[in-house]
Backbone atoms as SQL, in Angstrom:
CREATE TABLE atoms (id INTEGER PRIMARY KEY, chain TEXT, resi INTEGER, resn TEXT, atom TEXT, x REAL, y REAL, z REAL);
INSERT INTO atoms VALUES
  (1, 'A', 1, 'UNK', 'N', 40.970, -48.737, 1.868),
  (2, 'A', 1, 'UNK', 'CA', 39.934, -49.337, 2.655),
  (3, 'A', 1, 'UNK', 'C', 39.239, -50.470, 1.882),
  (4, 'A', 2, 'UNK', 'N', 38.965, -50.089, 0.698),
  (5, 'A', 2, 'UNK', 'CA', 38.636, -50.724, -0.271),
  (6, 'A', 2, 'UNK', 'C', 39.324, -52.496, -0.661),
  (7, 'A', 3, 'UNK', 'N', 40.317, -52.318, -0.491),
  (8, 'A', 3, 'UNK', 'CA', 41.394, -53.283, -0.549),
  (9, 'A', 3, 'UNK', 'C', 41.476, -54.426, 0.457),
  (10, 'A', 4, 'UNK', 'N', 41.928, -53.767, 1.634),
  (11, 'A', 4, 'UNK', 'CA', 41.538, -54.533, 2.844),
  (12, 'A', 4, 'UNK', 'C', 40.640, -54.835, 3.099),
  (13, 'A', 5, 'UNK', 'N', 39.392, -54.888, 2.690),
  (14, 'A', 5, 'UNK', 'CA', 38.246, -56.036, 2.391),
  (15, 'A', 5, 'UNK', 'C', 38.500, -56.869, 1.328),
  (16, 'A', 6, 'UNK', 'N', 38.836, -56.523, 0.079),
  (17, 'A', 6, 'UNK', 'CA', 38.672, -57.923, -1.057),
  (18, 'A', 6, 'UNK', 'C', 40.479, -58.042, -1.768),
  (19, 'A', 7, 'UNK', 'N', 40.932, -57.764, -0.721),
  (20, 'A', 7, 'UNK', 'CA', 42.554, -58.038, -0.538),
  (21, 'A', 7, 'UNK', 'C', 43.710, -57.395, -1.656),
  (22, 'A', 8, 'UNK', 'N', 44.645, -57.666, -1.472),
  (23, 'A', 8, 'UNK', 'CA', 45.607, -56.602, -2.236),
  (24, 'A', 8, 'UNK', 'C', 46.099, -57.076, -3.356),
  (25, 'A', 9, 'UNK', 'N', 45.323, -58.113, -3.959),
  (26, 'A', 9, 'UNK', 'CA', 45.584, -58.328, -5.632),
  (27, 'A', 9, 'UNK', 'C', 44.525, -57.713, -6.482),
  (28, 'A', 10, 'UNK', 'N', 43.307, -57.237, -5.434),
  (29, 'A', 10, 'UNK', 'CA', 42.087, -57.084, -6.292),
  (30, 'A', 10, 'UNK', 'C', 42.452, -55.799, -7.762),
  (31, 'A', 11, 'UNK', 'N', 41.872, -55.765, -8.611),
  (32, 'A', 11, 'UNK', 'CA', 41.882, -54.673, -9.198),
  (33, 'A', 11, 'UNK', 'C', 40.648, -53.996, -9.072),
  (34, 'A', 12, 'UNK', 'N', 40.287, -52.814, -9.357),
  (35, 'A', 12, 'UNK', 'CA', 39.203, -51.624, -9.064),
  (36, 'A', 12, 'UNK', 'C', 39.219, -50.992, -9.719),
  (37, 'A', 13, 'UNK', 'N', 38.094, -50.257, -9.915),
  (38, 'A', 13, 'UNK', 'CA', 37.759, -49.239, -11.082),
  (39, 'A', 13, 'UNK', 'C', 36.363, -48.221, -10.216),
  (40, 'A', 14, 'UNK', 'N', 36.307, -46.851, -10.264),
  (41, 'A', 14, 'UNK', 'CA', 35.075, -46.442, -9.844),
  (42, 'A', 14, 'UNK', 'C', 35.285, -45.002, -9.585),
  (43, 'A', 15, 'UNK', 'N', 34.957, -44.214, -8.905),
  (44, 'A', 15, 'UNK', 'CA', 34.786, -42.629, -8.994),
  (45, 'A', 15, 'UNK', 'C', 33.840, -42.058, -7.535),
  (46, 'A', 16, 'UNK', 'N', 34.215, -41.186, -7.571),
  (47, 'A', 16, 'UNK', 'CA', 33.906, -40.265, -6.075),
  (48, 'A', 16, 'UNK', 'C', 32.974, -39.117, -6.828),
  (49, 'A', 17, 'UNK', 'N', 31.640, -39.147, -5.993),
  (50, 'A', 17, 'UNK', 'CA', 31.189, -37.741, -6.847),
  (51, 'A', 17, 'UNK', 'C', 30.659, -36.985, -6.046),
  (52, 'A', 18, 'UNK', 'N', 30.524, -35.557, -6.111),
  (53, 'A', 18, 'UNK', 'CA', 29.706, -34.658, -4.971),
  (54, 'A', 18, 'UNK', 'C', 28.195, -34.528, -5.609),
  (55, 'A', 19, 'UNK', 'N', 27.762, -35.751, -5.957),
  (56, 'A', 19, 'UNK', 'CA', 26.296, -35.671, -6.183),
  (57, 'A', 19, 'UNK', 'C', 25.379, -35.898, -6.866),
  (58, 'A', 20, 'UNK', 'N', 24.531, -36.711, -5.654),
  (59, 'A', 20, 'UNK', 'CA', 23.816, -37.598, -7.321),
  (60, 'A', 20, 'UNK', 'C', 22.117, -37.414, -6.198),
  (61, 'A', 21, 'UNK', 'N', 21.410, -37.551, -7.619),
  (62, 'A', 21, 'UNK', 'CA', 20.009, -37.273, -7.347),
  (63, 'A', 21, 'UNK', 'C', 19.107, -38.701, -7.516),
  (64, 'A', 22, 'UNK', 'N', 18.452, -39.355, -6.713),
  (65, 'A', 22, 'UNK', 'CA', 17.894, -40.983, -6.687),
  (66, 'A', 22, 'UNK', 'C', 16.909, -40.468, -5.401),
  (67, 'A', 23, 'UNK', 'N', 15.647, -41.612, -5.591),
  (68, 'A', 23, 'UNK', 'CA', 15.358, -42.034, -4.595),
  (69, 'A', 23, 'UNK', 'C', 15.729, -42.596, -3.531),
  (70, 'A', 24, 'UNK', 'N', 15.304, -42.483, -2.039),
  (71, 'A', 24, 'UNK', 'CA', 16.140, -43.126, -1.027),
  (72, 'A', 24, 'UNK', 'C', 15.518, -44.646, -0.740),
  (73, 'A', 25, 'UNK', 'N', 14.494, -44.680, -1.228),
  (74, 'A', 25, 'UNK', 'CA', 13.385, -45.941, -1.427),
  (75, 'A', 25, 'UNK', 'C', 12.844, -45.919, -2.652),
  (76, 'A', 26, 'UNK', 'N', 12.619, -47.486, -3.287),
  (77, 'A', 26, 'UNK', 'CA', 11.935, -47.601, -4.263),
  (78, 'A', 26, 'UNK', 'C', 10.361, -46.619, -4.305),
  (79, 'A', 27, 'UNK', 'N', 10.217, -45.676, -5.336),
  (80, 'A', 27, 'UNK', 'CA', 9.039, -45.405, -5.692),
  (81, 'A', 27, 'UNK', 'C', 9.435, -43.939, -4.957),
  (82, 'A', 28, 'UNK', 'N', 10.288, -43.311, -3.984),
  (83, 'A', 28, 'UNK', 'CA', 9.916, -41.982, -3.264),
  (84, 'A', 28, 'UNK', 'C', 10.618, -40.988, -4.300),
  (85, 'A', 29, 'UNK', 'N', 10.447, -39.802, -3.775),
  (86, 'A', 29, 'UNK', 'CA', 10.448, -38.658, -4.509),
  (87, 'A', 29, 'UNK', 'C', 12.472, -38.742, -4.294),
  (88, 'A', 30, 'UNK', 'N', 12.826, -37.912, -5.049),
  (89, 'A', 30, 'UNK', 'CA', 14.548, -37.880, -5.558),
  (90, 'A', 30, 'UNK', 'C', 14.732, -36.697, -4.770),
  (91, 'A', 31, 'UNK', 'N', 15.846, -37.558, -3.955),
  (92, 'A', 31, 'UNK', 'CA', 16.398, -36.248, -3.002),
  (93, 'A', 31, 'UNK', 'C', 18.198, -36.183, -3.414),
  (94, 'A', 32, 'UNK', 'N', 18.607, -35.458, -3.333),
  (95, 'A', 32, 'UNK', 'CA', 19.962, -34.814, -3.760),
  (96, 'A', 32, 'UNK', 'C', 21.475, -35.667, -2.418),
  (97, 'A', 33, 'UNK', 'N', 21.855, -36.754, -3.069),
  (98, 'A', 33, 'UNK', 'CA', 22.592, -37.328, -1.754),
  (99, 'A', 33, 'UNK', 'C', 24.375, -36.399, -2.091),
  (100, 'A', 34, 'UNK', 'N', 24.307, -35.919, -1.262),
  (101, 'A', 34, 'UNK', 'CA', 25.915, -35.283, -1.308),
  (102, 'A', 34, 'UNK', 'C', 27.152, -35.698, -1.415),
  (103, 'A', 35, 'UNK', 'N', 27.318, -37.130, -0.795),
  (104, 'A', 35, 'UNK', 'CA', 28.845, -37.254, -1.576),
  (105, 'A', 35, 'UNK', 'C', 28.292, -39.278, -2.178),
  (106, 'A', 36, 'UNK', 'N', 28.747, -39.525, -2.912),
  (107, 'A', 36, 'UNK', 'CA', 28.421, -41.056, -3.667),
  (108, 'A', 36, 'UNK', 'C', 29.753, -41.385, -4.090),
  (109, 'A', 37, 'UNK', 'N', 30.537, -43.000, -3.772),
  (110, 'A', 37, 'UNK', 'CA', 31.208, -43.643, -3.829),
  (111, 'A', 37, 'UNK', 'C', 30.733, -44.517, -5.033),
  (112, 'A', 38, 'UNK', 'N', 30.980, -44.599, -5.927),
  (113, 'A', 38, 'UNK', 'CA', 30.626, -45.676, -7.250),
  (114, 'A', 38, 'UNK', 'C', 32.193, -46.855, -7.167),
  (115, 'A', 39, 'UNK', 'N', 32.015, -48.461, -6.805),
  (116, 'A', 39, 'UNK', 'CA', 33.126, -48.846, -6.757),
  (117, 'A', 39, 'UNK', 'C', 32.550, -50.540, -8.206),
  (118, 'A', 40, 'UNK', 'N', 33.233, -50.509, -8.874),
  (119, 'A', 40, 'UNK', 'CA', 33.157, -51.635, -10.057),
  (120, 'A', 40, 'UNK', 'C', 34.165, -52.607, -9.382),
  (121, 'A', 41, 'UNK', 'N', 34.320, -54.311, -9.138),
  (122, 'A', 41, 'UNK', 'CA', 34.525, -55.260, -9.248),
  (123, 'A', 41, 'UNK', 'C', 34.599, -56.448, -9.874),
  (124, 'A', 42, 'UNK', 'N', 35.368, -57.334, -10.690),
  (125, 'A', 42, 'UNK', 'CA', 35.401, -57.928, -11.767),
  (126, 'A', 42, 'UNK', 'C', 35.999, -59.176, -11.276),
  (127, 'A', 43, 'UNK', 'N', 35.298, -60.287, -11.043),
  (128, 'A', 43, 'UNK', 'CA', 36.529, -61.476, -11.023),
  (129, 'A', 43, 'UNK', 'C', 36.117, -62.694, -11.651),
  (130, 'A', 44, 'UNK', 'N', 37.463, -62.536, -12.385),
  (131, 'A', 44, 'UNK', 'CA', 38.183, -64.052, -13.129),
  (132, 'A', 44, 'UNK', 'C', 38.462, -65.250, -12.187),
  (133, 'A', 45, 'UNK', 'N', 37.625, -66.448, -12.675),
  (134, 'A', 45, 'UNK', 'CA', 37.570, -68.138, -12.400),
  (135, 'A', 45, 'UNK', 'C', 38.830, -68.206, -13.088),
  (136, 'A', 46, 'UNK', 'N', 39.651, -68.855, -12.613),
  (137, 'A', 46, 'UNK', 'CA', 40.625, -70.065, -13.644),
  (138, 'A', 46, 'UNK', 'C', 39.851, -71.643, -13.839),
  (139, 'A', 47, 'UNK', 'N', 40.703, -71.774, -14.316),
  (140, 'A', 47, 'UNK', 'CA', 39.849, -73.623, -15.051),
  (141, 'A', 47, 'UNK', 'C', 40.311, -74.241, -13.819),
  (142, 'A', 48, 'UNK', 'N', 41.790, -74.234, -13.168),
  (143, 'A', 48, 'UNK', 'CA', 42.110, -74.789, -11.763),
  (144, 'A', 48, 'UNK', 'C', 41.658, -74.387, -10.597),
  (145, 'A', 49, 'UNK', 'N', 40.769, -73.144, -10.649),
  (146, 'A', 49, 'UNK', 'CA', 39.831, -72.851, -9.473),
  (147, 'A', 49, 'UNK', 'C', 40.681, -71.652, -8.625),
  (148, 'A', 50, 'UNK', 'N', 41.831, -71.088, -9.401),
  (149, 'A', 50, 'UNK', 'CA', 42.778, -70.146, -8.288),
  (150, 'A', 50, 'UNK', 'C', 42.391, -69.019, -9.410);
């Protein structure tokens, strides 16, 4: 799914977790969200612009 948005040369890095504890708004109290997608993206300029 991931892919077919930023296309099929991209490379990826990231992790699936059953749970992470954050605010749902800046400043509110930390509620327990049940499943969290963490996805990292990295992209290289060439000097020719490809």
């Amino acid at each position: 799914m991931v892919k077919d948005v930023l296309g099929p040369d991209t490379v990826i890095a990231g992790f699936y977790s059953y749970g992470e504890i954050s605010p749902l708004r800046p400043f509110d109290n930390c509620v327990l969200h049940n499943q969290t997608i963490t996805i990292t993206t990295i992209n290289e300029i060439t000097q020719n612009g490809n």
